[in-house]
C-alpha positions in Angstrom: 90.1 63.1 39.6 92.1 66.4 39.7 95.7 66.7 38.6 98.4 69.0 40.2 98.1 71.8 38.0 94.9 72.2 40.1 96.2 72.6 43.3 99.0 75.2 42.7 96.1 77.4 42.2 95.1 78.9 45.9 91.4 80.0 44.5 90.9 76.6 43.2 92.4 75.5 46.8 89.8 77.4 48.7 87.0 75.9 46.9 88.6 72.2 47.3 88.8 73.2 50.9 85.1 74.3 50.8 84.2 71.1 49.1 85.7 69.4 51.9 83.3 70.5 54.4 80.8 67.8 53.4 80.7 63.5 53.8 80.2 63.5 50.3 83.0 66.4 49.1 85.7 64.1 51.2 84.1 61.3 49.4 84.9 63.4 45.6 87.8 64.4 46.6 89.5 61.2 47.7 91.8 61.5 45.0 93.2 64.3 46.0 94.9 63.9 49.2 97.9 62.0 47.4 98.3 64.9 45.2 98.1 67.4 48.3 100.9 65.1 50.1 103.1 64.9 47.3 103.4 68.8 47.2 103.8 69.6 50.8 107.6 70.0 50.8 107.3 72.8 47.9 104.5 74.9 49.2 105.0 78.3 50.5 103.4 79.5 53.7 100.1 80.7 52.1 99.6 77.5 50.0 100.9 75.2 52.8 98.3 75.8 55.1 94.9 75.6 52.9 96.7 72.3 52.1 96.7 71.0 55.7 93.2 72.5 55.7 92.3 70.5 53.2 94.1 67.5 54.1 92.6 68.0 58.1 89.0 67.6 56.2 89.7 64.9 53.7 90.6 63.1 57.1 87.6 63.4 59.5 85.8 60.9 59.6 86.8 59.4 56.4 88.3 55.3 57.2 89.4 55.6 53.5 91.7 58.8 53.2 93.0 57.8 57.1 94.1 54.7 55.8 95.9 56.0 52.4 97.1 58.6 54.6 99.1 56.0 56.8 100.5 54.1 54.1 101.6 57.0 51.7 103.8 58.4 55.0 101.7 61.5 55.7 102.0 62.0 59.1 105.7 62.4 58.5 105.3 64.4 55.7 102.7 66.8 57.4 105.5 66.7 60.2 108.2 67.8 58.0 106.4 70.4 56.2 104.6 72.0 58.9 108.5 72.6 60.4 110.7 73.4 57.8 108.6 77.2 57.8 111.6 79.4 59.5 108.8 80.7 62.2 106.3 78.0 62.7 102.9 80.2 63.1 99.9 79.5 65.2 97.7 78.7 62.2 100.2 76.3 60.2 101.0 74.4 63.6 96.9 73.9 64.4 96.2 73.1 61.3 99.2 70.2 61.3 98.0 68.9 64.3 94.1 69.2 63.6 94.9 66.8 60.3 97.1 64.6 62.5 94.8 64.5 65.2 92.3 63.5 62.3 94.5 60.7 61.0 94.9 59.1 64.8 91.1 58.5 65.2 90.9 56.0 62.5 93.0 53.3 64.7 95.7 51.8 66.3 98.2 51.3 63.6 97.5 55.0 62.3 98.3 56.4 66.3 101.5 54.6 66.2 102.2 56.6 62.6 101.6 59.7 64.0 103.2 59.0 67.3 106.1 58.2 65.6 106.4 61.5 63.6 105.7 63.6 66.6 107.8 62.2 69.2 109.7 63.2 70.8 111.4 66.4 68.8 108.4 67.7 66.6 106.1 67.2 69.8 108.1 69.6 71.9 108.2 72.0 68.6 104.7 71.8 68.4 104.2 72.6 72.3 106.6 76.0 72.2 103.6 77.8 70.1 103.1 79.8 72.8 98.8 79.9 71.5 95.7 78.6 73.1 94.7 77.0 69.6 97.5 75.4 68.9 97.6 73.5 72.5 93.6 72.3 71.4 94.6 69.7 69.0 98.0 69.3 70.4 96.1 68.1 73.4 93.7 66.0 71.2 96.6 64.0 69.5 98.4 63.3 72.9 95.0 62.0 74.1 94.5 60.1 71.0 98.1 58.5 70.9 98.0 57.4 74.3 94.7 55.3 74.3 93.7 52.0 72.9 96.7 49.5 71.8 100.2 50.5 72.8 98.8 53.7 74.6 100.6 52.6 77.8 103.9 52.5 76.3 103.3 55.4 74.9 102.4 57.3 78.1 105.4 55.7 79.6 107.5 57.0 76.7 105.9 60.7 77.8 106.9 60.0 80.9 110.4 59.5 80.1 112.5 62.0 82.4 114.6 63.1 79.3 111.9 62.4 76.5 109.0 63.1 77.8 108.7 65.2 80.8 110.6 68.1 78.4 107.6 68.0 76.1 105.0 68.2 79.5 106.8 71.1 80.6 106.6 73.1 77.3 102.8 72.4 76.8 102.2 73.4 80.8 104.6 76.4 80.0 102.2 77.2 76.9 98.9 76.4 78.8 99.6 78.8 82.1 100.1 81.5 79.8 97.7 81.4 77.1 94.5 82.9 77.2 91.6 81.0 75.5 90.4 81.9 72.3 87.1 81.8 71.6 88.0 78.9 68.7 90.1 77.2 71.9 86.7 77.6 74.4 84.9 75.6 71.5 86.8 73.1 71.5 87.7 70.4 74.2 91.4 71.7 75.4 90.2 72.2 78.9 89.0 68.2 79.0 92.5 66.7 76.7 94.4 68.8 79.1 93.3 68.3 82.6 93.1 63.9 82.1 96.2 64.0 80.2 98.2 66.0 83.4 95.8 63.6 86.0 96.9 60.6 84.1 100.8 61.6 84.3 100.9 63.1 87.7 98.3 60.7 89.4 97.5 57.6 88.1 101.3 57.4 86.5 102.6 58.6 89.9 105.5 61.9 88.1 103.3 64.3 89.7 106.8 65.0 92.0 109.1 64.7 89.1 107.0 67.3 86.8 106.6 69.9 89.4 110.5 69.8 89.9 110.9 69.9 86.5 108.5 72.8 85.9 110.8 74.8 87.9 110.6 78.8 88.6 111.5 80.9 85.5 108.8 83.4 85.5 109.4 85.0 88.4 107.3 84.0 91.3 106.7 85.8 94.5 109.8 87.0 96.2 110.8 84.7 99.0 109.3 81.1 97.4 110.4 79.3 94.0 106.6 78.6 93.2 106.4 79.8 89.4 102.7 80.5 86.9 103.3 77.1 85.5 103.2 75.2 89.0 99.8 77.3 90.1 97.9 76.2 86.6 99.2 72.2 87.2 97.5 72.1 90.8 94.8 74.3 89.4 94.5 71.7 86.9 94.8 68.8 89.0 92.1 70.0 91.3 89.4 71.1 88.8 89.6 67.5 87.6 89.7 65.6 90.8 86.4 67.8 92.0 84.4 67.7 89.3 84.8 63.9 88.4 86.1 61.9 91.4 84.5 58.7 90.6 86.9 58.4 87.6 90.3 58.8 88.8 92.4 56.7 91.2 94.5 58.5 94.0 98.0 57.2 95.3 99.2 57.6 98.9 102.4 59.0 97.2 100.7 61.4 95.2 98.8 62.6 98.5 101.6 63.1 100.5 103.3 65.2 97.5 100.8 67.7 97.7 100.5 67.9 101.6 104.8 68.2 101.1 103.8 71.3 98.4 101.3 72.9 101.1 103.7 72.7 103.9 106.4 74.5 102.2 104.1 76.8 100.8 102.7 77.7 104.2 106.4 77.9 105.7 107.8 80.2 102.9 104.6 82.8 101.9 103.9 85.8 104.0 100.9 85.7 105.5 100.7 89.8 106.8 99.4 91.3 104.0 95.3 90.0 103.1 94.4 88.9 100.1 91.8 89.9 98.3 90.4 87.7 96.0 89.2 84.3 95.7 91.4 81.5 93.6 92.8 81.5 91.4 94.8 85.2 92.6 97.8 85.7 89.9 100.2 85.1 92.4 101.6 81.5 92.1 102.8 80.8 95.3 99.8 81.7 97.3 97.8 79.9 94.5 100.2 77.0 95.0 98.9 77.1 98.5 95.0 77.3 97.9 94.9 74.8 95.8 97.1 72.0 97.6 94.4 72.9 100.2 91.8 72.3 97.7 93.3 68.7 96.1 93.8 68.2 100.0 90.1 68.6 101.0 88.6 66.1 98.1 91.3 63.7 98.2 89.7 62.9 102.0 86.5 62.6 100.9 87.9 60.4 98.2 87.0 56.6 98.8 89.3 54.1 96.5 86.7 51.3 95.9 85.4 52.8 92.4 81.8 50.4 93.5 81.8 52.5 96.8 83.2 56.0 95.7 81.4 58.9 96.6 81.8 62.3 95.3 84.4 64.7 97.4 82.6 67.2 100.3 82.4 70.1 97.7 79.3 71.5 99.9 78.9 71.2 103.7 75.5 69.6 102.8 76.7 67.0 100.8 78.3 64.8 103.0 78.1 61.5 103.5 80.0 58.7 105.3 82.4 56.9 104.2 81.6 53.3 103.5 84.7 51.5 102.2 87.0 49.6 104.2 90.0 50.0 102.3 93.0 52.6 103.1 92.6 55.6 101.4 95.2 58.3 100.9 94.0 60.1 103.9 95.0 57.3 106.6 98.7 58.5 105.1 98.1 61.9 105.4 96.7 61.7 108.9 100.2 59.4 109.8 102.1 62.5 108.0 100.7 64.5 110.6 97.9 66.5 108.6 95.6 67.4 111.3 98.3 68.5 113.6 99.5 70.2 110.6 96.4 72.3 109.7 95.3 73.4 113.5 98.7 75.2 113.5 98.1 77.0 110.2 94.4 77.8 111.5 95.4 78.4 115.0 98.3 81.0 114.2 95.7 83.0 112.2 93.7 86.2 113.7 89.9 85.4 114.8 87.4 85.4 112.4 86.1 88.8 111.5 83.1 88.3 113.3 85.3 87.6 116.6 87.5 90.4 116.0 85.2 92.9 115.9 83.5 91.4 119.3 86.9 91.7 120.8 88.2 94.9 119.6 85.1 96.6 120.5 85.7 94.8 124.3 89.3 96.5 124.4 88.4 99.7 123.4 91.6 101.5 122.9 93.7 98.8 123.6 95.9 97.1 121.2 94.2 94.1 120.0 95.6 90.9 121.4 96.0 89.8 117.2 97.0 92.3 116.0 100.2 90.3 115.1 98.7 87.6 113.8 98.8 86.0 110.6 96.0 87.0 107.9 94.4 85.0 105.4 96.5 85.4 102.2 93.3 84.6 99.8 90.2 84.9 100.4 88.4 81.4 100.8 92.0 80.6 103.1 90.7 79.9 106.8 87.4 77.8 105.3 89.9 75.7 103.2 91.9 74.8 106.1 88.4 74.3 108.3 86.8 72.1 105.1 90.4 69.8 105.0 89.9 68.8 109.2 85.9 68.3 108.6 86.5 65.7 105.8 89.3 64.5 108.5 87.1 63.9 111.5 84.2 62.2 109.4 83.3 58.8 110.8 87.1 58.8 112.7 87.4 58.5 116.3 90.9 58.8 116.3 90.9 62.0 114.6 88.2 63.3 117.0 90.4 62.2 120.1 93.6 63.8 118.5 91.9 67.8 118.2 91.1 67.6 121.8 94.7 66.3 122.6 95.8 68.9 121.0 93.7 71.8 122.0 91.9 72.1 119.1 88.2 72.4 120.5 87.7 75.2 121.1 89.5 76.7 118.0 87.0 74.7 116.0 83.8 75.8 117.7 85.3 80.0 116.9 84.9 79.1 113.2 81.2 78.5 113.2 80.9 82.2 112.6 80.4 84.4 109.6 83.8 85.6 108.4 84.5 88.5 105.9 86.6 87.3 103.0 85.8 83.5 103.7 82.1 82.6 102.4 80.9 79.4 103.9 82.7 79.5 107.0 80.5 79.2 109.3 78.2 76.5 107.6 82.3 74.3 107.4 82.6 75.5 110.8 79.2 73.6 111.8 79.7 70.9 110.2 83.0 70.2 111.8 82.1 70.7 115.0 79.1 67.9 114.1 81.9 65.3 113.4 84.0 66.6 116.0 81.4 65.3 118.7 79.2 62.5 117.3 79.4 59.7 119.4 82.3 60.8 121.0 81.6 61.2 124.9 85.1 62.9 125.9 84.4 65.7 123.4 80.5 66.0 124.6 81.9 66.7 127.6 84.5 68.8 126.9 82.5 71.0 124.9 79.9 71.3 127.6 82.0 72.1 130.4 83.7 74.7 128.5 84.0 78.5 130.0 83.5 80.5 126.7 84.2 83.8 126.4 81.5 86.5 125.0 82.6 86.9 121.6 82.2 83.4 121.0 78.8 83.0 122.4 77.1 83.7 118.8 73.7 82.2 117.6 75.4 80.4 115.5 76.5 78.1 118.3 72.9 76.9 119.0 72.3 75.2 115.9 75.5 72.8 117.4 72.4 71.8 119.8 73.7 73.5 122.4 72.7 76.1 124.6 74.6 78.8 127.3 74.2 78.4 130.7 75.5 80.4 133.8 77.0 78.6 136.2 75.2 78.7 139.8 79.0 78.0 141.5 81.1 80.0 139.0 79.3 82.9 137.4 80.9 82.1 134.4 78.5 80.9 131.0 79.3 77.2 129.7 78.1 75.6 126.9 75.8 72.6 127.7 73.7 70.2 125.6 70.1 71.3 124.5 68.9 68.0 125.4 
């Protein structure tokens, strides 16, 4: 048992705090953590935070002090104290949320404390600390509140256009311009953050009302309204649909959103000056476009039965048919016009590097025929667009039938080169030539009766199973099949 007088002290404090450390300290000092409430309100910055230290220890773990916790008010008091300081810093705010965050693992009735305290005005307090290690635990409480019973409501509550969303938009704000810390890379921010935004923006369906709400107040790229915070969200969004597909659900609405975002990126960027680096680049609106193209190429590998899901086409190598019968978001997207869509983006770019050199050293002096022609505005650009119409044409005829309607044949089969600034072209470019044609007899025999032109006669073309040939009536070389 320990009295006040103790904790007034800040080197008796420090070795309470110390003592804390341990199962058995939380267990000794039990008695304390009514004392430490019961003085928040008075304590000065210095002493205010070992207290939520010490409060964020007694805590973890411990069903106990999360339970006295509850019923003595404490979330609200660790709330009000943590906010009356004029200038909330850094370390007071993680340490408030670390102890709350602490408080909310011990059960359903102590979330709906802590939710209560927070939202909605403390949480959007909390989410203007403009610091990686205050949007950790901040992350970790949201996460928290919204699971187990009454963790719907609450995401619908944080979905709330005038509740909720503001809160969103100040911890996206915070997140796209914070770099980590190294106490923030230690933690699990990255993991909190990216299913809390899939869970809103996907499986909650206000992907369209956040990005609007996210706006463009940092200054994006002349000539678009694409802002830092709209790049990190579809940066976001994509990490976590690639690396765990299997456990997320995709929405037609939430595909057709982000093919929306890529066609007015596409229609408002410049494409004449090459980028020069791979995503993410610094500048939002061409980042805005790679990475629509990005959550664009897994969310048509993505199969909705979670018994049948497969893992999105992150490698040319890995794919594999699909095998469930049930709509997916890309029968949507192929309605909306994506293929179409995407042969125009590729087709009104200049040849791949590999081509261009063929060609300019053909013309010699002459003014190369592309030399007006759009470039790739990041690097990784024309085998995004290529990797999107492979995942397309896999195991659909109708897709197949619509790139010869439209031309596209031939455009395909000049990607199946190397091309400077766009690694893993050519091994994209293979691959979507090798849906383009199997067991399609119209394209077969388009493809072999094609007149191709020298540049595009390239050794990569044989591993299509195809060879050239000069034709005995024409003179000109074809393409026919090896077999």
């Amino acid at each position: 048992m320990w009295r006040d007088e103790g904790i007034e002290d800040e080197e008796t404090l420090s070795a309470f705090l110390e003592a804390s450390r341990t199962r058995e300290g939380r267990a000794a000092l039990s008695d304390a953590l009514a004392d430490t409430l019961h003085l928040l309100p008075a304590s000065p910055a210095p002493l205010l935070l070992l207290r939520l230290r010490l409060l964020r220890n007694l805590l973890a773990g411990d069903a106990l002090n999360q339970g006295t916790f509850v019923l003595l008010s404490g979330p609200a008091a660790v709330v009000s104290a943590a906010l009356s300081i004029p200038a909330l810093s850094p370390d007071l705010a993680r340490a408030a949320l670390q102890a709350l965050g602490n408080a909310a693992l011990g059960g359903d009735r102590h979330r709906e404390a802590v939710w209560d305290a927070l939202f909605p005005g403390a949480l959007r307090e909390f989410a203007r600390v403009r610091d990686a290690g205050v949007l950790d635990p901040l992350c970790m409480v949201l996460d928290t509140c919204c699971s187990g019973d009454g963790g719907r409501g609450r995401v619908e509550e944080l979905c709330h256009e005038d509740l909720g969303l503001p809160v969103l938009v100040e911890l996206v704000a915070t997140a796209s311009r914070c770099e980590p810390t190294p106490a923030a890379a230690m933690g699990h921010k990255e993991e909190w953050l990216e299913w809390l935004l899939f869970k809103i923006c996907v499986e909650e369906e206000k992907f369209k009302t956040l990005f609007a709400a996210l706006g463009s107040t940092d200054g994006g790229e002349s000539g678009n309204e694409f802002s830092a915070k709209h790049a990190f969200l579809m940066g976001t969004l994509s990490k976590c649909l690639t690396e765990r597909p299997e456990e997320v659900s995709i929405s037609n609405s939430f595909a057709l959103h982000v093919f929306n975002i890529l066609k007015h990126a596409a229609e408002t960027l410049d494409f004449t000056c090459r980028g020069s680096s791979e995503l993410p680049t610094g500048l939002p609106g061409i980042d805005v476009l790679g990475y629509s193209l990005v959550l664009l190429k897994d969310i048509c590998a993505w199969e909705p039965s979670s018994s049948e899901t497969e893992a999105p086409v992150d490698s040319p190598l890995q794919a594999e048919p699909s095998s469930s019968g049930t709509e997916a978001p890309v029968d949507s997207l192929l309605q909306a016009g994506l293929v179409k869509r995407l042969l125009k983006y590729l087709g009104e770019l200049e040849p791949p590097s590999t081509i261009r050199k063929a060609m300019a050293k053909e013309q010699g002096d002459q003014q190369p025929a592309f030399a007006t022609a759009k470039v790739c505005p990041y690097n990784g650009y024309r085998r995004d667009l290529v990797a999107v119409i492979a995942n397309c044409l896999h195991g659909r005829k109708q897709v197949q039938d619509e790139v010869r309607q439209l031309n596209g044949i031939m455009l395909l089969l000049q990607q199946c080169v190397i091309d400077e600034g766009n690694a893993y072209l050519r091994e994209w470019g293979l691959l979507t030539v090798k849906y383009l044609l199997e067991e399609n007899e119209e394209n077969q025999k388009e493809v072999s009766e094609l007149q191709m032109q020298e540049p595009i006669l390239t050794p990569e073309v044989a591993e299509l199973g195809l060879r050239v040939e000069i034709d005995k009536k024409t003179g000109h070389p074809k393409l026919v099949n090896s077999s």
